[in-house]
Backbone as JSON, one array per atom type, in Angstrom:
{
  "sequence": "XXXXXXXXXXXXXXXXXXXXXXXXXXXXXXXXXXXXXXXXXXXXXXXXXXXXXXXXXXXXXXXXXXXXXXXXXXXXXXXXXXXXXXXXXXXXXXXXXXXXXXXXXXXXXXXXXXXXXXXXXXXXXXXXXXXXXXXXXXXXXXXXXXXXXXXXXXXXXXXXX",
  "N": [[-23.23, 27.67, -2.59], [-21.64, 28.38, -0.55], [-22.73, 27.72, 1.92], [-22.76, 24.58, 1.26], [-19.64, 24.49, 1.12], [-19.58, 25.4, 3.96], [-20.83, 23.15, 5.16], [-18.93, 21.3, 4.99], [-16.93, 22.22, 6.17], [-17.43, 21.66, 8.7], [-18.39, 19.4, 8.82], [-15.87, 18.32, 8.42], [-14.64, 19.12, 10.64], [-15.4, 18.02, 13.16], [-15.26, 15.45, 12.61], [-12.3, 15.38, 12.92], [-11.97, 15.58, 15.32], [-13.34, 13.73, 16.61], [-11.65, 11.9, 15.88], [-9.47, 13.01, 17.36], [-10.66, 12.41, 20.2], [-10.46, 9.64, 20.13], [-8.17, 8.31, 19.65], [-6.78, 7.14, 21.41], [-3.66, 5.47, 22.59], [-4.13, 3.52, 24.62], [-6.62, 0.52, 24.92], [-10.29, 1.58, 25.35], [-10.96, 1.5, 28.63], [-12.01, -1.7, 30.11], [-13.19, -4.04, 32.19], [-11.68, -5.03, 35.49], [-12.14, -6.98, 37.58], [-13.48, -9.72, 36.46], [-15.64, -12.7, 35.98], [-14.57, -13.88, 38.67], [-14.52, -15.97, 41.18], [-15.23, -15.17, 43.6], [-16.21, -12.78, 44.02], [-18.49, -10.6, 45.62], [-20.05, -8.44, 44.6], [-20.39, -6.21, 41.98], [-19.99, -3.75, 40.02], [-19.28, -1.85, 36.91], [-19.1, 1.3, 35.39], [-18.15, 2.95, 32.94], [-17.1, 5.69, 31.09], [-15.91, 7.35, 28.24], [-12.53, 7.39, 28.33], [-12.11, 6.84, 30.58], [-12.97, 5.27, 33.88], [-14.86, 3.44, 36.57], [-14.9, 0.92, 38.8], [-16.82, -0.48, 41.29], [-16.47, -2.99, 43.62], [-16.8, -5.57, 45.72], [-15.51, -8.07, 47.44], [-16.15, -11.94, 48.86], [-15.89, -11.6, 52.3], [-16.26, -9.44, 53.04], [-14.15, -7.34, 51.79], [-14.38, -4.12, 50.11], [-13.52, -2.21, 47.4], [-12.87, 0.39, 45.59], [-11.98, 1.0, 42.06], [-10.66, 3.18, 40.26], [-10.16, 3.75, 36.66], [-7.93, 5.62, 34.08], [-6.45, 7.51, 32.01], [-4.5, 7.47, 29.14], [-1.99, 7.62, 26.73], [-0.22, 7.29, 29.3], [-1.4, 5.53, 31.81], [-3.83, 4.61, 34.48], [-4.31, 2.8, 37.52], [-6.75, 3.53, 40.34], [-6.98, 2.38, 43.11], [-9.24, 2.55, 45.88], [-9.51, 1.77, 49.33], [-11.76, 1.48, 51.82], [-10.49, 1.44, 55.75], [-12.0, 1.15, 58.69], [-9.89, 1.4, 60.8], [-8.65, 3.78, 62.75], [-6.05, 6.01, 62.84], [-2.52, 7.37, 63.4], [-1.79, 9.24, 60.24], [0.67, 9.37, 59.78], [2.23, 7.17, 60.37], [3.36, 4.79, 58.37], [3.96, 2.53, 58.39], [2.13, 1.39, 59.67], [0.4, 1.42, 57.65], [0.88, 0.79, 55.24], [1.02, -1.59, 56.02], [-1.34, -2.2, 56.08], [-2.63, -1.76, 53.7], [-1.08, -3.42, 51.9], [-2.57, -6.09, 53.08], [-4.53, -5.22, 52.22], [-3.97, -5.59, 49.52], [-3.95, -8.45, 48.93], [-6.15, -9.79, 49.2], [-7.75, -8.59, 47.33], [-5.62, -9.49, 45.26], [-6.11, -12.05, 45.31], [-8.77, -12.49, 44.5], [-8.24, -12.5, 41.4], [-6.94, -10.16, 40.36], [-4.01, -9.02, 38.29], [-2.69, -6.68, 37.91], [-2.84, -5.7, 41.38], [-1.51, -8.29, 42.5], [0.97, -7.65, 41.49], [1.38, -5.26, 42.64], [1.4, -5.94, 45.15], [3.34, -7.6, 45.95], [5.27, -6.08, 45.27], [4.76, -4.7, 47.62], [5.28, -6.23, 49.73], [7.92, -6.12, 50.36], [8.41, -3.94, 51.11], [10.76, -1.48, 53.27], [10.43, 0.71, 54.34], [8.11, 3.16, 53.77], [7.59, 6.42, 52.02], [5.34, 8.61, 51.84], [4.23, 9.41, 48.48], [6.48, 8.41, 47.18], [7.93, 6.58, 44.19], [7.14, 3.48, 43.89], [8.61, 0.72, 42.78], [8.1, -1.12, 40.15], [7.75, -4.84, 39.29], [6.92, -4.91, 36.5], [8.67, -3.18, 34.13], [8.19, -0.33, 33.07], [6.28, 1.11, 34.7], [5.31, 1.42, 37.87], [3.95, 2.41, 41.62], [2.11, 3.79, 43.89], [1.33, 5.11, 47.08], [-1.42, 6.71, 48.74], [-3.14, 8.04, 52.0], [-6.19, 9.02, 53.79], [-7.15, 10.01, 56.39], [-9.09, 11.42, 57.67], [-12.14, 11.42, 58.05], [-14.44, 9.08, 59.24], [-13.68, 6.53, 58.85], [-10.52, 5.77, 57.49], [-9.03, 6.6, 54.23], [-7.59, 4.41, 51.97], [-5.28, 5.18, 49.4], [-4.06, 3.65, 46.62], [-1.59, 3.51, 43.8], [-1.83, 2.44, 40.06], [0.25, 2.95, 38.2], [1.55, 3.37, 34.47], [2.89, 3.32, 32.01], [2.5, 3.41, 28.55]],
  "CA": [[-21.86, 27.2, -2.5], [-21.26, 28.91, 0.75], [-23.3, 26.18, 2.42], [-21.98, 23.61, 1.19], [-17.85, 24.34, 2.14], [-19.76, 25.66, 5.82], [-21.22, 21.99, 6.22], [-18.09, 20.28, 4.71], [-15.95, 22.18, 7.03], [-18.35, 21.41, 10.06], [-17.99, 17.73, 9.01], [-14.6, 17.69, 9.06], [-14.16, 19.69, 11.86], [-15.95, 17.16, 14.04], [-15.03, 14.05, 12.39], [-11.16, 15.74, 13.88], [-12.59, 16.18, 16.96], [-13.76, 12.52, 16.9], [-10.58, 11.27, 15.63], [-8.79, 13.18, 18.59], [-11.13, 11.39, 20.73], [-10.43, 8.31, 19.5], [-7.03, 8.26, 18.93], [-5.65, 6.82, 22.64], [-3.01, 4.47, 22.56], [-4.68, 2.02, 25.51], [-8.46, 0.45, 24.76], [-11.05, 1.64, 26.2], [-10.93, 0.59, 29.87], [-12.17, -2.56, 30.39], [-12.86, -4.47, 34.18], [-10.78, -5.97, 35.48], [-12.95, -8.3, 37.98], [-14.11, -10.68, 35.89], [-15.56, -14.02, 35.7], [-13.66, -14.4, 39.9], [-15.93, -16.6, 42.09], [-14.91, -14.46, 45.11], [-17.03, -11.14, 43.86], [-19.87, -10.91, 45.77], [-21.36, -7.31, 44.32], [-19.63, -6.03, 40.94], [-20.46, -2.83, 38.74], [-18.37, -0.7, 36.19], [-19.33, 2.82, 34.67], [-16.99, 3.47, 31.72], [-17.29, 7.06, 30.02], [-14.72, 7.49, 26.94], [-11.27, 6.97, 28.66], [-12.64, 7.02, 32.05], [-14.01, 4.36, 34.13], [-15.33, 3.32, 38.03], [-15.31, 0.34, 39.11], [-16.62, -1.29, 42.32], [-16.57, -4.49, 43.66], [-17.45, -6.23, 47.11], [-15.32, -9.66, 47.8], [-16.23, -12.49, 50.01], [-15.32, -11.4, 53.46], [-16.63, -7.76, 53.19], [-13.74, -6.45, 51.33], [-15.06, -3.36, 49.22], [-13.27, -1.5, 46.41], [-13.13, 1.12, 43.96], [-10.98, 1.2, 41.14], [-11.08, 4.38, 39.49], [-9.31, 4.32, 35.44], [-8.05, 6.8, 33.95], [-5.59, 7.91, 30.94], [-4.33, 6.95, 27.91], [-0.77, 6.33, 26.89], [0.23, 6.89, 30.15], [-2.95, 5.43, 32.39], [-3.42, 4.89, 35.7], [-5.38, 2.45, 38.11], [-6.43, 4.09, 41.74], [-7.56, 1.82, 44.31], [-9.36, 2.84, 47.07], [-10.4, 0.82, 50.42], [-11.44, 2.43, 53.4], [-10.46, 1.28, 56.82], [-12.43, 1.58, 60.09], [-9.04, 1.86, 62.01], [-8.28, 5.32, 63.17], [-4.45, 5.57, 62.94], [-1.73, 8.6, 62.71], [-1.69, 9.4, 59.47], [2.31, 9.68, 59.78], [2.68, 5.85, 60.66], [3.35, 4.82, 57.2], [4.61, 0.96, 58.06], [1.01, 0.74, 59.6], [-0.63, 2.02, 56.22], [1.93, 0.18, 54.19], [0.97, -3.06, 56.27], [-2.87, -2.26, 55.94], [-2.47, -1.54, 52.15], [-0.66, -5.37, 51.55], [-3.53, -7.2, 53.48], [-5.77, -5.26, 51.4], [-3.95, -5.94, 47.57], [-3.51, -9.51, 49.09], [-7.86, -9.93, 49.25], [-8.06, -8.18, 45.83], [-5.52, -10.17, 44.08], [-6.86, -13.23, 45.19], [-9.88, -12.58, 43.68], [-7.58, -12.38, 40.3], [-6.92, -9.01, 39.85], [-2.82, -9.1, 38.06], [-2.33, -5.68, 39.01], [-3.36, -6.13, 42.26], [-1.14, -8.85, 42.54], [2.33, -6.92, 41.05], [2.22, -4.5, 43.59], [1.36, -6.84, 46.63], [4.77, -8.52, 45.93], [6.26, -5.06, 45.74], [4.51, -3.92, 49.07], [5.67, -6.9, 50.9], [9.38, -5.97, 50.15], [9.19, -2.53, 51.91], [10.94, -1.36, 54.58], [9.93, 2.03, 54.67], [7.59, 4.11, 52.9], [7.75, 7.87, 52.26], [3.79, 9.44, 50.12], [4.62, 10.17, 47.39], [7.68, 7.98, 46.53], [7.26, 5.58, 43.47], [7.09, 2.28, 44.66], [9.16, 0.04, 41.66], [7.16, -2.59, 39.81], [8.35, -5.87, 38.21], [7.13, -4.37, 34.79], [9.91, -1.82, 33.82], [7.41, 1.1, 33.56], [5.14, 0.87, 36.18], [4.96, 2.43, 39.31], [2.8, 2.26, 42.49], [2.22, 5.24, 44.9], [0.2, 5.25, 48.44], [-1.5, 7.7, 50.03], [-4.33, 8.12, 53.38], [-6.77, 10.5, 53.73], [-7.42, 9.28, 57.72], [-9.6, 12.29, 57.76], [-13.47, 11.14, 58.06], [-14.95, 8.24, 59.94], [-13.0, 5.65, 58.47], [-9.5, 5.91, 56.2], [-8.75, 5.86, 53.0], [-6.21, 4.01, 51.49], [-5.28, 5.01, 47.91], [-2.9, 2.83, 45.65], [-2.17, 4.26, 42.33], [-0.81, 1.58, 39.79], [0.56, 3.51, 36.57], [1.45, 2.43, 33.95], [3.42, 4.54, 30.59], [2.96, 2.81, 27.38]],
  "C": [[-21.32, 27.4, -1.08], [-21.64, 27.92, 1.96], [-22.76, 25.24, 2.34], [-20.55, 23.68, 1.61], [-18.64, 24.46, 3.41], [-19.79, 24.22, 5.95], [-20.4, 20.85, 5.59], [-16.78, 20.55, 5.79], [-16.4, 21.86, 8.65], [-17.99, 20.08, 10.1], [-16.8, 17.21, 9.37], [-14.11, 17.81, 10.13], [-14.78, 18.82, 13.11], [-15.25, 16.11, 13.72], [-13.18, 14.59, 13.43], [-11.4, 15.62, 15.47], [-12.66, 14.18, 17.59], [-12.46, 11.54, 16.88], [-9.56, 11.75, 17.02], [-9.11, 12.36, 20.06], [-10.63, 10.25, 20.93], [-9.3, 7.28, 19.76], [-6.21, 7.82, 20.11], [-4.97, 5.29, 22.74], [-3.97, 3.4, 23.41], [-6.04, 2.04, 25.12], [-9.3, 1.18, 25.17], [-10.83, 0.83, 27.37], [-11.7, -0.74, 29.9], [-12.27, -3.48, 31.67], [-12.22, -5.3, 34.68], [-11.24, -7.26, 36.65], [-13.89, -8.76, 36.97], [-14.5, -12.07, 36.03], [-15.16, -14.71, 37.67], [-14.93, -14.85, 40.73], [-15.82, -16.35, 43.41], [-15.75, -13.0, 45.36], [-18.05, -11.82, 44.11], [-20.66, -9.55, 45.02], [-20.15, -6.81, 43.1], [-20.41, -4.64, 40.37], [-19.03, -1.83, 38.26], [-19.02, 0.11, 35.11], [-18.28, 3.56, 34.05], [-17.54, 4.83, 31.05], [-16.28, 7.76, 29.51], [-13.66, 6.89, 28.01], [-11.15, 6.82, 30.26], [-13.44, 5.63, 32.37], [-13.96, 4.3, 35.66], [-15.61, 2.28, 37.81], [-15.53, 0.17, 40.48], [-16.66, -2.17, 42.35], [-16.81, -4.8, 45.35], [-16.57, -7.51, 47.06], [-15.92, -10.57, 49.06], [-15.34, -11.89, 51.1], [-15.28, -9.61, 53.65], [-15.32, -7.02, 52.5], [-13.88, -5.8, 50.44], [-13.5, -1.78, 48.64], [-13.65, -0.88, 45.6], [-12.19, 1.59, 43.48], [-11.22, 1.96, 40.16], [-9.82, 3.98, 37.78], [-9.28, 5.25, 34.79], [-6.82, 6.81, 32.81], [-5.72, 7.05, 29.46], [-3.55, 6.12, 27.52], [0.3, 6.52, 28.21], [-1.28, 6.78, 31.18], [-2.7, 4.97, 34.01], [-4.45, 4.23, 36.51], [-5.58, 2.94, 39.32], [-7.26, 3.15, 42.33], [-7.59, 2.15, 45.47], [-9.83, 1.59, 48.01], [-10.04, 1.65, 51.77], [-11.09, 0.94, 54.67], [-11.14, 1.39, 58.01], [-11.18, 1.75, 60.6], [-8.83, 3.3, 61.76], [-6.93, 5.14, 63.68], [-3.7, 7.18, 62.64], [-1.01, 8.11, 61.52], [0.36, 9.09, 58.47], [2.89, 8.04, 59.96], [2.62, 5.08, 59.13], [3.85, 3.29, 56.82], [3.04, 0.42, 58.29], [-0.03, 0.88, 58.47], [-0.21, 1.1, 55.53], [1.08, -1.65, 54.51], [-0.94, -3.41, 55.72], [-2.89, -2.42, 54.25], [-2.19, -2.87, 51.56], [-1.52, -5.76, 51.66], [-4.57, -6.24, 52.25], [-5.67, -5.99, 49.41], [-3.75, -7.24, 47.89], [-4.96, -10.14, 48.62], [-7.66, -9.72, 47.61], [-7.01, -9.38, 44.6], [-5.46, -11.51, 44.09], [-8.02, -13.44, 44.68], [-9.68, -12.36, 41.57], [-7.21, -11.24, 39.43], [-4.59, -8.71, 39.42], [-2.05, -7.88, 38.62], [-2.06, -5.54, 40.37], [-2.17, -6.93, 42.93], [0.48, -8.41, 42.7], [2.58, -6.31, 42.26], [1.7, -4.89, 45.16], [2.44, -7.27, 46.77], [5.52, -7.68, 45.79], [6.17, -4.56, 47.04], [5.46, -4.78, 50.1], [7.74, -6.56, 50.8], [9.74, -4.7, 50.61], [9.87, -2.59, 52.44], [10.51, -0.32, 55.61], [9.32, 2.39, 53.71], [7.75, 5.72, 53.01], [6.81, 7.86, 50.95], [4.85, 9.63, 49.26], [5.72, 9.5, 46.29], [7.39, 7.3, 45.83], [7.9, 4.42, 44.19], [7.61, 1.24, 43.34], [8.39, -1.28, 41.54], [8.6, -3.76, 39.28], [8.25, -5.53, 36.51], [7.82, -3.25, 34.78], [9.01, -0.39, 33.64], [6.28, 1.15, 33.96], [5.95, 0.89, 37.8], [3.9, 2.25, 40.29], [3.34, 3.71, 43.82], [1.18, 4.64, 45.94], [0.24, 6.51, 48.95], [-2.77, 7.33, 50.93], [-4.52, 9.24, 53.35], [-7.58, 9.52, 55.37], [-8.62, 10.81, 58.36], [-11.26, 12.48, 58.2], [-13.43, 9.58, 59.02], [-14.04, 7.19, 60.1], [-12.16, 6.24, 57.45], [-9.73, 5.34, 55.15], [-7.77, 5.56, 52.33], [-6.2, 4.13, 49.96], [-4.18, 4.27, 47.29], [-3.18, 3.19, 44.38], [-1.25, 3.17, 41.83], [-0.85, 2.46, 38.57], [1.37, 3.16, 35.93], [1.83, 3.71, 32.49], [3.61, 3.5, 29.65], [3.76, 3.39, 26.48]]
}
């Protein structure tokens, strides 16, 4: 008898486990270059609520779009730079950052797209500050890590269901 409740409470106690798992408001990630006849090199590595993508467009521009959460989730786009720039110049980041979500969301990325049409409406940036979308909860952040060979430009698009 003792057996049996142990490996009924084992079962359930996992199947919980699985159901906690399980249980996140947004899909599984999913990629968001698809199908675009501008990707020259493509891969995505999804694991549970987690995912990596890269991508390559015509004209050497190379991304990686890290996902991440649940019901509040979160896309990060990186693209490095060869320019070597002070870190503190934040109209020339801001301007680098546009030309880059301009590439990406020509290759049909909607995201991508949202906060290209918010970038171009800066005037100033300050890290850290949310950057206001057209969808009512959504957000975009920038930061540079100008620290190694070439910069990196991060763009975070989030996103609270």
């Amino acid at each position: 008898m003792f057996l049996k409740l142990h490996a009924l409470a084992l079962l359930l106690g996992s199947g919980s486990v699985l159901a906690a798992e399980y249980s996140c408001i947004r899909a599984a990630p999913s990629p968001i270059f698809t199908g675009s006849a501008k990707l020259k090199a493509h891969s995505f590595d999804r694991k549970g609520q987690e995912a990596i993508e890269k991508v390559e467009l015509e004209g050497g521009t190379r991304v990686v779009v890290q996902h991440s959460g649940c019901a509040h989730y979160v896309l990060t786009y990186q693209f490095a730079i060869r320019e070597k720039h002070s870190v503190e110049d934040s109209a020339f980041w801001t301007l680098a950052a546009t030309q880059q979500l301009k590439n990406i969301a020509d290759a049909g990325d909607r995201h991508a797209a949202e906060m290209y049409t918010a970038f171009t409406h800066l005037a100033h940036y300050v890290y850290g500050d949310p950057i206001a979308l057209s969808s009512s909860d959504s957000n975009a952040y920038m930061a540079v890590d100008a620290s190694g060979e070439s910069s990196t430009i991060s763009v975070t698009y989030e996103i609270v269901l």
